[in-house]
N, C-alpha and C positions, 0 to 999 in steps of 0.2 A: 800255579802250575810249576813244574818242576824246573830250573835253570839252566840256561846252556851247558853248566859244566855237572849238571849230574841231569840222570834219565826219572830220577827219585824226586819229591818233593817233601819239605818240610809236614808232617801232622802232627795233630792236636796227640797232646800224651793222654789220653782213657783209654780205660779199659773195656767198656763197649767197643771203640774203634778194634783194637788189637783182637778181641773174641773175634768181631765178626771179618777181618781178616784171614784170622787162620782156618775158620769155618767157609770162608767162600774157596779155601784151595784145599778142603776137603777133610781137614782135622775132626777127627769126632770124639765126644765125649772130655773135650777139657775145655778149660774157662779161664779168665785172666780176671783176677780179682785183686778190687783197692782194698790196700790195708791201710786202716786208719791209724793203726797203733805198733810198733814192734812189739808184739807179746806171742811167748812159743804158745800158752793158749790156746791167742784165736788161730792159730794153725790145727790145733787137733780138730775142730772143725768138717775139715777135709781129707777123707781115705787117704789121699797121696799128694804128698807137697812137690811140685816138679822142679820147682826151682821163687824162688824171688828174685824179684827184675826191678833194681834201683834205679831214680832219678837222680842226676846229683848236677850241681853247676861245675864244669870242666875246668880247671887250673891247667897252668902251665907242666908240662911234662918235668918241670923240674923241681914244680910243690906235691905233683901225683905219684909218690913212692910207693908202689907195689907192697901190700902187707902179707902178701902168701909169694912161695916159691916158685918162680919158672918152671915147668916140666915139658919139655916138648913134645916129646913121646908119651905122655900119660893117655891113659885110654877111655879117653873122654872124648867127645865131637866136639870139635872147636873149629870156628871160621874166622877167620881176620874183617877188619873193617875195612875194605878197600871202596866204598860207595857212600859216598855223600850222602845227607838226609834220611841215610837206612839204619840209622846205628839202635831203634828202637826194636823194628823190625827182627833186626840181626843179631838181638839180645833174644825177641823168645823165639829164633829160627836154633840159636845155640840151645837152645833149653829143649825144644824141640824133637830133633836131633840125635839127642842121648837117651831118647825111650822110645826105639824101632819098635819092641818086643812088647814095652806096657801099652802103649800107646797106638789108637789107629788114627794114623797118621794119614793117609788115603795115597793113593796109587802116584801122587804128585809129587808129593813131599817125600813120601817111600825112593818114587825115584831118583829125586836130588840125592839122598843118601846114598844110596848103595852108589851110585854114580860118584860120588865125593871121598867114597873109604879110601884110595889109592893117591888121592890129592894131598897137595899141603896147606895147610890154612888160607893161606894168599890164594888159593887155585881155589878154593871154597867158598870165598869170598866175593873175587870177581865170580862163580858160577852163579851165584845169585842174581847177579847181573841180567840172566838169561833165560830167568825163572821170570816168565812172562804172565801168568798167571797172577803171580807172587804180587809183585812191581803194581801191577794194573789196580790190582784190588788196593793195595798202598794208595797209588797215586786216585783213590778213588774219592779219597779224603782229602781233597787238597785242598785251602784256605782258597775261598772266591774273593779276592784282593779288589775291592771298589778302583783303586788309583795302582795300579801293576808299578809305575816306574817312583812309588811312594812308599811299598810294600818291603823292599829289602830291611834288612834289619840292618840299624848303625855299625861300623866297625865297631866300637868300644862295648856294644851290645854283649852280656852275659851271653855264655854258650853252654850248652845241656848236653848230657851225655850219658847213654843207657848201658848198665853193666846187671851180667845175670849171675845168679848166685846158684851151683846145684850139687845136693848129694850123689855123688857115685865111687863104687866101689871102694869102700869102706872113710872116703875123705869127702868135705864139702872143697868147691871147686871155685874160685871167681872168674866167671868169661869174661875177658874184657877186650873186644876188637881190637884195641887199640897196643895193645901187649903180643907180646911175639908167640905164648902159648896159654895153655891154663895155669894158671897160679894157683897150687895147692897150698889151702889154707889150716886146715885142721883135722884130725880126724875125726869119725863119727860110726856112728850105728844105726841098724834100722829101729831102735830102739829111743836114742834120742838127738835124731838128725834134725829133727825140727829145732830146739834148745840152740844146739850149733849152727846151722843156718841163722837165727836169732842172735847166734852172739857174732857170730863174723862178721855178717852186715851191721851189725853196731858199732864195732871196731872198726870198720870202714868209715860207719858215717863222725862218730863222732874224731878219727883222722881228716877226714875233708874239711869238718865243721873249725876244726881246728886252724885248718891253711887258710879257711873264707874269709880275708880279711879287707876284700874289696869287692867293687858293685853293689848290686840290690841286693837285701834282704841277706845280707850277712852271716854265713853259721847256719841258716834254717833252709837252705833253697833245695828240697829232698820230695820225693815222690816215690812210693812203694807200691807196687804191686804182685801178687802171688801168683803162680800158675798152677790150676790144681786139677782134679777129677771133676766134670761141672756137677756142679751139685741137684742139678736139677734130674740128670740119667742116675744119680746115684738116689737121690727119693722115689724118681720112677722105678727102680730095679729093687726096693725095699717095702712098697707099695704093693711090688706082683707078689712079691714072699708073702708077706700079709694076706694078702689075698688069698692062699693057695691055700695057708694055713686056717681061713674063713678066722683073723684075725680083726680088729676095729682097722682101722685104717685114716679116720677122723683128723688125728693131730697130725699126720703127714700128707694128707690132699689139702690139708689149709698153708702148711706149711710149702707147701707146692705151687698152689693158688698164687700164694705173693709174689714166688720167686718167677712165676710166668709172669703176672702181671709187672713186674721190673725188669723184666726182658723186652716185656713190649714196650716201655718208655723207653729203653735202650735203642732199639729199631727205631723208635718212631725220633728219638734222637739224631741217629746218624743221619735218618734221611734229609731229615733240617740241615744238619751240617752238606752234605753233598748238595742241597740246591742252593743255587745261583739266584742270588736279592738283589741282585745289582740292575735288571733291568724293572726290577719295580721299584726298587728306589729312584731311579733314573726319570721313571714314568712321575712317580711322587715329586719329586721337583720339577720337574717340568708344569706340572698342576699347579702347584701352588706359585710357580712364579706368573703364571697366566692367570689368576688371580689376585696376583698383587699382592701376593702374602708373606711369599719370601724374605724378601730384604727384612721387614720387622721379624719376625721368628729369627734371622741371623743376629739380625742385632741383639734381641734379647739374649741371644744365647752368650754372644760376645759379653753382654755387658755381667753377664753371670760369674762366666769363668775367669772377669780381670778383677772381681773381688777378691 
């Protein structure tokens, strides 16, 4: 559950989690998708690319050089990171955000915006704070910690940190809470915005990969995800055209078929993660110690892991 000093709690970084986030506070018609690979490519894939939303392990503010320009007035939605545990969140709330118009966004999220145009990033920032909807659905995912006061992570622990990348008006843009505005990176086109997106977050990662010269996993500790048009309203919406036109329709209800069927392990995912195993493991030791089982199953396990 979330810590005295923030209202937020740490989650799992997927992208099932994040869809059905911004789907429970009423976002329709887009989807948060892993990219297994940087390739402009698998981007054309999707009608519309809203943004990419990197994982990166956090450096010191004095290894993290900014590789796009300050703007603080650009006219892009931007929110600072002023909340603990939300900086995931608050990467596709910035992505979010910048597509009133393509995007239905639903009466919730709509109203954080228009409420936020007159704010300055910091005011946009904490307003999130107050987006209760928001926050809850977040904190819905919260790790069920067996031992709570064993749970913290060590000071020396790697720390994670989510920045989102988006085309708008004619530049791609790096949000990063943690920066005073948007950092204009390069410019682009509706033509080959995707290409650019692709090369700026490379240039980021392979800048980070560069600084990574301490903790785990050295150089490689990156997680990508896209935010696009779901692809699932987009087969259903090319489906009806088919239809209309008493077209086959075959290779697109199979191709539909899967992508439900991996929606529903998605669902049937999260809800594993939101339940609570702690009182049936609790039950489960308590069993097997009333059977005298216990202590040998410990032991073996001890004598396993001191090989």
């Amino acid at each position: 559950m979330p810590s005295d000093e923030s209202r937020w709690c740490l989650i799992e970084s997927d992208p099932a989690i994040f869809r059905e986030i911004i789907q429970t506070v009423g976002v329709k018609g887009v989807s948060v998708e892993d990219l297994i690979m940087l390739d402009s490519s698998l981007l054309e894939q999707y009608e519309h690319v809203y943004s990419l939303v990197l994982l990166f392990k956090w450096q010191s503010s004095e290894q993290a050089s900014p590789l796009g320009t300050v703007v603080k007035d650009a006219p892009v939605f931007f929110a600072k990171q002023v909340i603990h545990n939300a900086c995931a969140t608050l990467a596709i709330m910035n992505t979010l955000c910048n597509y009133p118009e393509q995007v239905e966004l639903g009466p919730k999220v709509q109203n954080y915006v228009s409420f936020c145009q007159d704010l300055d990033p910091e005011m946009r920032g904490s307003l999130l704070d107050s987006f209760d909807e928001l926050r809850e659905a977040h904190n819905s995912f919260a790790p069920h910690a067996a031992f709570e006061k064993d749970s913290a992570a060590p000071k020396d622990a790697d720390a994670y940190h989510f920045v989102s990348f988006v085309y708008r008006h004619g530049h791609v843009w790096e949000l990063d809470g943690l920066q005073d505005g948007p950092l204009q990176c390069r410019e682009a086109t509706d033509a080959n915005y995707r290409e650019a997106l692709v090369e700026v977050v490379q240039r980021r990662i392979d800048d980070i990969a560069a600084k990574d010269t301490a903790g785990a996993a050295q150089g490689i500790s990156f997680s990508l995800m896209a935010i696009v048009d779901d692809p699932i309203a987009v087969l259903e919406k090319k489906i009806a055209v088919l239809r209309a036109e008493e077209k086959s329709t075959a290779a697109l209800e199979e191709e539909l078929s899967e992508l439900l069927s991996l929606r529903k392990k998605d669902k049937e995912a999260n809800a594993r993660r939101r339940h609570d195993y702690n009182a049936m493991i609790v039950t489960l030791l308590k069993s097997l110690a009333e059977r005298g089982q216990l202590e040998k199953i410990v032991a073996e396990v001890q004598a396993k892991a001191s090989k």
